[in-house]
N, C-alpha and C positions, 0 to 999 in steps of 0.2 A: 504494500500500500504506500502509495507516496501522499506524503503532506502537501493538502494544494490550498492551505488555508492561511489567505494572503498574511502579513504578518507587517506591520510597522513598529521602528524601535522606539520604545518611550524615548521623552529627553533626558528621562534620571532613569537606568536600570537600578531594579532590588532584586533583592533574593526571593528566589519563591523555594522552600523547602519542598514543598510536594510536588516537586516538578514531574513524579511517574517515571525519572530514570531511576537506572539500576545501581547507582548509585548516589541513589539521592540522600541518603541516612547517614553519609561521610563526608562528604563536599561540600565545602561551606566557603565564600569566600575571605574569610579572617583566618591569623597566623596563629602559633602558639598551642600553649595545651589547652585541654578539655578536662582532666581529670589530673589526678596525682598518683601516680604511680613507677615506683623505680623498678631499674632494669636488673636484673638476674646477672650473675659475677661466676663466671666458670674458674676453672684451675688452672687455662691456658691463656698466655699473654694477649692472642685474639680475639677479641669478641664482635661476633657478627652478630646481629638483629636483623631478620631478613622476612624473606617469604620467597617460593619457587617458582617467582615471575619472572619474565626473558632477565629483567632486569639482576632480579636478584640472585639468577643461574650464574650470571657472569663471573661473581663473585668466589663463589663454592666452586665453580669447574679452575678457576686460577686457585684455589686454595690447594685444590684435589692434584690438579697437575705438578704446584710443587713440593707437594709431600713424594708424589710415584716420585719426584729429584732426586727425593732424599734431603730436602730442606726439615729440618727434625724441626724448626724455629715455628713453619709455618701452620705447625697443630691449632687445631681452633676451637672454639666452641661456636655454636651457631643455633643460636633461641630464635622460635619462632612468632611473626609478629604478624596478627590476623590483621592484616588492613580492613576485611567489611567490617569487622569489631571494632574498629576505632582504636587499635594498639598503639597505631602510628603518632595520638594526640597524647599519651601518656607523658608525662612530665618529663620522665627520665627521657624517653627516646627523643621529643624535643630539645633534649641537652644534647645531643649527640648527632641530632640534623635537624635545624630550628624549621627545613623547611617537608617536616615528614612526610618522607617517601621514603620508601624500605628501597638499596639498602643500606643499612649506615655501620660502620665500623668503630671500635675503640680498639686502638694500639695500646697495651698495658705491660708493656713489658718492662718501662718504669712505672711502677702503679702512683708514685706519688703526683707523677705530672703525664696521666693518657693524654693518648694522641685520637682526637676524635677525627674523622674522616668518612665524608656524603659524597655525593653522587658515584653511578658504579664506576662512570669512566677516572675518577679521580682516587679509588679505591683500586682500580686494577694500577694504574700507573704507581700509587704508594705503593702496593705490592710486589712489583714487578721492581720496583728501583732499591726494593727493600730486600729482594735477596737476589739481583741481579740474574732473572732470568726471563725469558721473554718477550723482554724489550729490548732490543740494538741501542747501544748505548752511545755513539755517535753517526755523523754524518745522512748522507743520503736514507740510510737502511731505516735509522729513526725515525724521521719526517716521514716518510713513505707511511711508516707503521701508526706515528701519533696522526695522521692525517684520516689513514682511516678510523682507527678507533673514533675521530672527535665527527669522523663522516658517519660514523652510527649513532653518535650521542645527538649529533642532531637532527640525522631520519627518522630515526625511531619514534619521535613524537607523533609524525606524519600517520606510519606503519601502524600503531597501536592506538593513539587519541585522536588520531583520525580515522583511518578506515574502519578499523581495528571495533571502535566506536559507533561507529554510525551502520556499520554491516552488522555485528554482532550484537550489540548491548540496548542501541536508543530506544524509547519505547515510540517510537514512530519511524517506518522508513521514508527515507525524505532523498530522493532521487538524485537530487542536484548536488549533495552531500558527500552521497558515495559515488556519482560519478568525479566528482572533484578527486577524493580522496583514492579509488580504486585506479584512476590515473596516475597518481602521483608513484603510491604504492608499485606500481608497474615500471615504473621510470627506474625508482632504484632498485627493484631487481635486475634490469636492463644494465644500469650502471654494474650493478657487482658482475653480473655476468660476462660480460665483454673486459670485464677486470681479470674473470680468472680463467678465461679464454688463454689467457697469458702468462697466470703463473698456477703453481700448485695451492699457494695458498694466498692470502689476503693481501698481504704486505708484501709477497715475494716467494722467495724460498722456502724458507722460516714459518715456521707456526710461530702465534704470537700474540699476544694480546688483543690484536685485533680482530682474530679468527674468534676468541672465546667471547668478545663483545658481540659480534655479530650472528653469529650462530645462532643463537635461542632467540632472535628476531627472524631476520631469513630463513636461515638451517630450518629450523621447523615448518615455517611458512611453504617452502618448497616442500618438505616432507608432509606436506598435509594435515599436520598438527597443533593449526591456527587457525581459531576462528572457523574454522569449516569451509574455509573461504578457497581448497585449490582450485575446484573446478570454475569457478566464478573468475579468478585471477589466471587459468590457465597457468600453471606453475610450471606445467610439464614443458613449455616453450623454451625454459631454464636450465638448459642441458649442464652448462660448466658448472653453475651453480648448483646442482643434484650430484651432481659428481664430487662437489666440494663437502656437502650437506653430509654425505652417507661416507665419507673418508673420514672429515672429522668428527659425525656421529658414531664412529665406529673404536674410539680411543675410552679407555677406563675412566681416566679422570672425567670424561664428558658426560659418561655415563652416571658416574658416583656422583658427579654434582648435581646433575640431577632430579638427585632423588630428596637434596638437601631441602629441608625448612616446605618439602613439598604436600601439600593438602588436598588433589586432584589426584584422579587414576587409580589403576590398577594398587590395591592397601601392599603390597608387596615392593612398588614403586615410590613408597610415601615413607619418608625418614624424618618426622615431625622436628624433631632436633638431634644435633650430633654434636657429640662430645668425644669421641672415640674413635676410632679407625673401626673397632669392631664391632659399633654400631650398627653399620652397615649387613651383619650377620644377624646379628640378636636384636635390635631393636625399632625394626619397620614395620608399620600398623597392622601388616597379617601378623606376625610374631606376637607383636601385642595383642591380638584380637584372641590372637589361640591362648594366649594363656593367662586371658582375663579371668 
């Protein structure tokens, strides 16, 4: 059904809370918290507060990847943070990203003076610079690599709060919307594909931080595990990009990440939090279910 009911904008917008989206109970346009409530404190100098959206995938698959190193530093804990729940407005996490989006990081490995650290692109890059793997650390190879990582930090809005949006979530389909948006969406698959027409992977040669930003937006998009949207988007048209998708879906750590802070899927697939390498064994929600 398209929206054909004409619409003129006041001269003052307000907020209407009952707007009938699917996120209407969260979204408010004012900063800050809602509530008071501090954050949970693991054993490991990291702490992640997340949830297992593209976004918060990025995070856990760069955690995962440099643990397989053998970086023993980069053990974590990672609590999970209900965004439809309102976790996000909780006092503590507003200390830790004033502007709550999951996902947000605290570096404690001086506990007297953490290192707080928001948005994912700025969490992969402290990570990456923080045990020197990843990221090419001068010239050409860098820029190459921080260009696209900051090419996904600012697609992705399109990708997800656009199309993402208005295909999947709005409570009205409104034509003009998602032809906008399914356009756009189509372009940067376009763009990455003719990118890896050229190389193996994102930036180049190299896996790399760029590849783990962009995956759990595209990567899945192409795999048909977004929004329901491949036939619609024809994804199949996306050859290099499918070839890219299903190489590096096919790596542990992509997989193990995953599964982190995830609340969708198969209960087998869901690893509500991890503190452990061997969580991943013992404590994903069929495990938990069997031996409630």
């Amino acid at each position: 059904m398209s929206d054909t009911t004409p619409y003129t904008p006041p001269a003052v917008w307000h907020w209407n809370k009952e707007n009938g989206g699917q996120f209407a109970s969260i979204n408010r346009p004012v900063a800050g918290a809602t509530h008071d409530k501090e954050l949970p404190i693991g054993r490991h100098p990291l702490q992640l507060y997340s949830m297992g959206t593209p976004n918060g995938v990025k995070v856990t698959i760069l955690l995962e990847e440099l643990l397989a190193l053998g970086h023993a530093g980069a053990e974590y804990d990672a609590w999970l943070i209900c965004i439809g729940d309102g976790d996000q407005f909780g006092s503590g996490f507003v200390g830790v990203n004033p502007n709550s989006k999951i996902p947000a990081l605290q570096d404690r490995s001086d506990p007297a003076r953490p290192v707080r650290v928001f948005e994912s692109g700025a969490i992969l890059m402290y990570l990456a610079e923080k045990f020197g793997a990843f990221l090419p650390q001068e010239g050409a190879a860098r820029a190459e690599c921080l260009s696209w990582l900051f090419w996904q930090m600012g697609s992705a809005p399109f990708l997800g709060g656009g199309f993402g949006h208005f295909y999947a979530y709005a409570p009205v389909k409104i034509e003009y919307a998602i032809d906008r948006y399914a356009m756009e969406a189509k372009r940067q698959l376009d763009v990455l594909n003719q990118r890896l027409a050229e190389t193996e992977y994102v930036a180049g040669d190299e896996y790399t931080v760029a590849d783990m930003a962009i995956w759990p937006w595209y990567g899945l998009m192409v795999k048909g595990e977004a929004y329901d949207a491949g036939e619609f988007l024809q994804v199949q048209e996306y050859t290099h990009v499918l070839r890219w998708a299903e190489q590096v879906g096919q790596r542990r750590a992509i997989q193990r990440g995953r599964m982190v802070n995830r609340v969708r899927g198969d209960l087998a697939s869901q690893l509500h939090e991890r503190h452990d390498a061997s969580d991943f064994d013992h404590r994903t929600q069929d495990k938990l279910a069997a031996g409630a």
